[in-house]
C-alpha positions, 0 to 999 in steps of 0.5 A, spaced: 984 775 848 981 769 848 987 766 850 989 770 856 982 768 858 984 761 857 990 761 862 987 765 866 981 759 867 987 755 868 989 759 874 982 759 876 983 751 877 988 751 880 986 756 885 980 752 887 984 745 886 989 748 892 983 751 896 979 744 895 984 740 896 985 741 905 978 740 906 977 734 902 982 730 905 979 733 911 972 730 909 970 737 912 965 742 907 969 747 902 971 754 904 966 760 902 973 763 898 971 756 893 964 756 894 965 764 892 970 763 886 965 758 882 959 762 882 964 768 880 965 763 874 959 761 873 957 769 872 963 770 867 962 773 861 966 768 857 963 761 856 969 757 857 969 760 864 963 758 865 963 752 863 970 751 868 965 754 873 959 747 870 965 743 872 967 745 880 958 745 881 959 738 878 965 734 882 967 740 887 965 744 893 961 738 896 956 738 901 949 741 902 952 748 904 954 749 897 949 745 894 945 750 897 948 757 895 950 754 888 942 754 888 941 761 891 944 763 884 939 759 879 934 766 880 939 771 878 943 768 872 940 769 865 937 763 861 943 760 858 947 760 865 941 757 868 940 751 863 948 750 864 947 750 871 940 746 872 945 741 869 950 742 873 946 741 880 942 735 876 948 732 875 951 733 883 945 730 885 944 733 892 936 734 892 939 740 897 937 744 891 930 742 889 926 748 892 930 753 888 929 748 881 921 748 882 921 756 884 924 757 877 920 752 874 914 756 876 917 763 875 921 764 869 917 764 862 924 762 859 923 755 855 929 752 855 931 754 863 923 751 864 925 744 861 931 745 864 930 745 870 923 740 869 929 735 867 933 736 873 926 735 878 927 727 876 934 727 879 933 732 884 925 731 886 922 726 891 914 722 890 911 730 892 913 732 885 909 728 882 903 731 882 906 737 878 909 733 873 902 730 872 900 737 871 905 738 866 904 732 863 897 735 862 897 742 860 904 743 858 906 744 851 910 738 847 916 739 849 914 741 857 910 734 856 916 730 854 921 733 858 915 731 864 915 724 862 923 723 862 923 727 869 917 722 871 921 715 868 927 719 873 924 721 879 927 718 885 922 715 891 919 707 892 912 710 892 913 713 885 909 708 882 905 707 886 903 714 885 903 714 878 898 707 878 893 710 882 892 716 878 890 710 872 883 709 875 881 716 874 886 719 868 884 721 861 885 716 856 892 720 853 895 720 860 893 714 861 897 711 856 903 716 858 903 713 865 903 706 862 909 708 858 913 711 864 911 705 868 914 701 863 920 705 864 920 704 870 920 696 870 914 698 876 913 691 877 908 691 883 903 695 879 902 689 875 895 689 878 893 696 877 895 694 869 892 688 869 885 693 870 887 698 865 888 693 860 880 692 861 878 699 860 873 702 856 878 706 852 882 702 846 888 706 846 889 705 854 887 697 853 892 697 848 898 701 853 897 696 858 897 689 854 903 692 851 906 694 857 905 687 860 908 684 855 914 687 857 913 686 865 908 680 866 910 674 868 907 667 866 903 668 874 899 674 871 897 669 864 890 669 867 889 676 866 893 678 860 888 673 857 882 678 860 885 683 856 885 679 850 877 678 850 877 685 853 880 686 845 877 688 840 877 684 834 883 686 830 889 689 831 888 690 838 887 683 839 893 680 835 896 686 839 894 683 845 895 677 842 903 678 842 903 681 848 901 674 852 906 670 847 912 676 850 911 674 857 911 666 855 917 667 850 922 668 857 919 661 859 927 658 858 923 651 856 920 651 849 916 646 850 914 649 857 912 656 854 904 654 852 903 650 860 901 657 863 896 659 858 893 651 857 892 651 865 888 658 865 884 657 859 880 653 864 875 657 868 873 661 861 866 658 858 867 654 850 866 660 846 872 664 850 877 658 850 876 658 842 877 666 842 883 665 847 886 658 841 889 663 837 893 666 842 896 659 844 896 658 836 902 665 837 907 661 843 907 653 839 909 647 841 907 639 842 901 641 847 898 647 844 898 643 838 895 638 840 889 643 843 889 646 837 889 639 832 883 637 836 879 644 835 880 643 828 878 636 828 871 638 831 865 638 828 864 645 831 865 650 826 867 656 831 872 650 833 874 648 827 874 656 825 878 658 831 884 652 831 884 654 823 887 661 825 891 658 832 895 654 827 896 660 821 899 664 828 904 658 829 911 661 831 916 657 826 914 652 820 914 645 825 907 646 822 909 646 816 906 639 815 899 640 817 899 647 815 900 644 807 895 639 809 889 644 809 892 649 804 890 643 800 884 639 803 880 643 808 873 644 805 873 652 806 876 656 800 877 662 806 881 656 810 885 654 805 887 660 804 889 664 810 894 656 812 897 657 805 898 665 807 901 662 813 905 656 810 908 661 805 910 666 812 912 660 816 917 657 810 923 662 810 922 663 816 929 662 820 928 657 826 934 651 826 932 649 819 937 648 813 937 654 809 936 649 803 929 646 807 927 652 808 927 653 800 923 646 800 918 648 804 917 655 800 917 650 793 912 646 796 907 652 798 909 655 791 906 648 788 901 649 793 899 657 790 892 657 785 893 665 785 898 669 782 898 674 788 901 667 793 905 666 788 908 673 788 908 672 796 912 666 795 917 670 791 918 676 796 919 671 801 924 667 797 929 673 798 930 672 805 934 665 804 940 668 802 943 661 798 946 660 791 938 655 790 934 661 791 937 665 785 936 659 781 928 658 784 928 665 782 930 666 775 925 663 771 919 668 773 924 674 771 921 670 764 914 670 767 910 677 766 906 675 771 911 676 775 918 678 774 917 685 778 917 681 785 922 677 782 927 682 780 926 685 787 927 679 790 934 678 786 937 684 788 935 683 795 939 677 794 945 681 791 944 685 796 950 680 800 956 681 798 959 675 799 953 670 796 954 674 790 961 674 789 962 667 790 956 665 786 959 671 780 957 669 774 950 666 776 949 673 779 951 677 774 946 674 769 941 674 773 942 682 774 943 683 766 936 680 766 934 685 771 936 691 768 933 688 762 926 688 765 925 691 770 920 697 771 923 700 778 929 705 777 931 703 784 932 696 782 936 697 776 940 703 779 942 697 784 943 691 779 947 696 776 951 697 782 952 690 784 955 688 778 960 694 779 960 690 786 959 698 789 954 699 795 948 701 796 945 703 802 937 703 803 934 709 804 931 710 811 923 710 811 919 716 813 916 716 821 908 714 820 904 717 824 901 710 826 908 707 830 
């Protein structure tokens, strides 16, 4: 039986290719007999018809005329069909059938078809449809609001985003930070303005979705604002946030040396107290003459100078300031001070930024000699794993003797073990190293992997749980 359907599909095609084909050379809209012929497919029974019927309203039958009457169905069709079709009318594109999604978006109670027609609403709307996806975006449930906010990203017209930005001014929060992120999508570049007012907001939630969205869209131009956003911050990981965010806009400067100019440049109308909260910004982009700011401040007999220079420096981007970040590890006259530069001198050590692999083991065993607590010391050896040559293997061995520390030196062994072709050309140094590990560990996972990589079998790292903070 279903192959009996089947051909008759076929024949169906073929009807329709032979009644499609003179109107399409003639550039004229198609027949009723194949307008009339669809919606008899689109009302089969069988899916396979049906979808035969998702096809035609997609590539055949063009013009409004048909747009229209493929439309007039949507009503009378059950659900499946409707969601089916919905797709179908979507994919066409003609915003001809956009009164008949929106009267089927506010009479059917069927979810499904409501989310589907919510979905064609962003190809088939205009800017007029904005305030009813906001008030989806507002009342929905949660699949209703996410297929709105996918519509709104969709939504065809100029003066979408416009629209969207106004509504930041007298949003609540929530909404706030949904349009902050369908503006991002967007890439709404002319609502700059409008964002740069959001990230001085009361709400953090809704300063935070501006910093984040202009870092991703701002220019160096709009660095006098971002750097508002940042004292507007509060302390913490909103302003380290807010931080990162002017550090992204001037990464795409092409020049590395160029990179701090603009934040340099702004800091200038900001009172002493606001440039100092600003350094650690500058800290977060490098280069000769953010370091030079930086220096000064430190060499400042002002301790909120001295204190803000000293967090400028420990956000530097790569380990060019390894030297001077070794320096205060050791010298600086306050024991919090000498303590974040080494934290930020062992972050920086193994990072990869144009070094050789074996001068990046050296700046790590210089900041291990550095270290006069254990819980450095374990940081240098969870940092060592990311320099994958035969020298950190060998760094690492003499702490799996150490009881202090052979935990965090098995994990960083197998870590390294991890690459197979570092392990299996340095082979026997390797399975040494791994019967140790097995010999000492107390994880079940590190010694399922030492086991596994010294049979030179795989492992695949399993993936970790969503947390709720992301």
């Amino acid at each position: 039986m279903k192959l009996i359907r089947l051909l008759l599909g076929l024949v169906f095609c073929l009807a329709l290719s032979h009644v499609t084909a003179p109107a399409a050379r003639a550039g004229e809209e198609p027949g009723q007999e194949l307008i009339d012929m669809v919606v008899t497919l689109l009302k089969d029974a069988d899916k396979e018809m049906r979808a035969l019927g998702f096809a035609q309203v997609r590539t055949s039958a063009k013009g409004p005329a048909a747009t229209q009457q493929f439309a007039d169905e949507l009503l009378k069709l059950p659900s499946g069909t409707q969601v089916g079709l919905l797709s179908a009318l979507a994919d066409r594109g003609d915003p001809v059938a956009r009164p008949a999604v929106l009267n089927l978006m506010s009479a059917t109670s069927d979810e499904p078809a409501r989310l589907a027609a919510i979905a064609a609403l962003g190809f088939l709307g205009e800017p007029a449809d904005v305030g009813t996806l906001l008030q989806l975006l507002q009342t929905g449930s949660p699949p209703v609001r996410a297929a709105a906010q996918t519509s709104l990203v969709r939504l065809p017209g100029e003066s979408v985003a416009g629209l969207l930005a106004a509504e930041l001014d007298r949003a609540p929060p929530a909404l706030c930070v949904t349009l902050l992120e369908v503006l991002a999508a967007r890439r709404a570049f002319d609502t700059i303005p409008q964002m740069l007012q959001a990230a001085l907001a009361n709400d953090a939630s809704v300063r935070t979705a501006a910093m984040t969205t202009l870092g991703q869209l701002a220019g160096p131009d709009h660095v006098l604002g971002l750097l508002r956003g940042v004292l507007r911050a509060e302390p913490g990981r909103e302003r380290e946030a807010a931080e990162k965010a002017v550090m992204s806009v001037c990464s795409r400067i092409p020049q590395a040396e160029q990179r701090a100019a603009p934040v340099l440049a702004a800091l200038e109308p900001f009172s002493a107290t606001d440039r100092a909260a600003l350094l650690p910004t500058v800290g977060r982009i490098g280069g000769s003459a953010a370091l030079q700011a930086i220096e000064a401040a430190i060499a400042d007999a002002d301790p909120a100078s001295h204190d803000a220079g000293i967090r400028a420096l420990c956000n530097w981007p790569d380990a060019s300031a390894a030297p001077q970040l070794a320096a205060l590890a050791q010298q600086d006259e306050h024991a919090e001070h000498r303590a974040r530069a080494l934290r930020a001198l062992i972050r920086v050590a193994a990072l990869p930024d144009g070094r050789t692999d074996l001068e990046r083991l050296e700046t790590l065993r210089a900041a291990m000699t550095a270290c006069t607590q254990d819980s450095d010391r374990l940081l240098v050896l969870q940092r060592a794993a990311a320099i994958r040559v035969p020298e950190t293997l060998q760094f690492l061995v003499p702490y799996l003797d150490q009881p202090a520390y052979r935990q965090q030196a098995c994990q960083s062994v197998v870590e390294l073990a991890h690459h197979r072709d570092l392990r299996e050309s340095n082979k026997a140094a390797f399975d040494q190293a791994l019967d140790k590990v097995i010999q000492v560990s107390k994880d079940a996972t590190v010694i399922e992997r030492a086991n596994r990589y010294k049979r030179n079998q795989t492992w695949v790292r399993p993936r970790e749980p969503a947390r709720a903070d992301r």
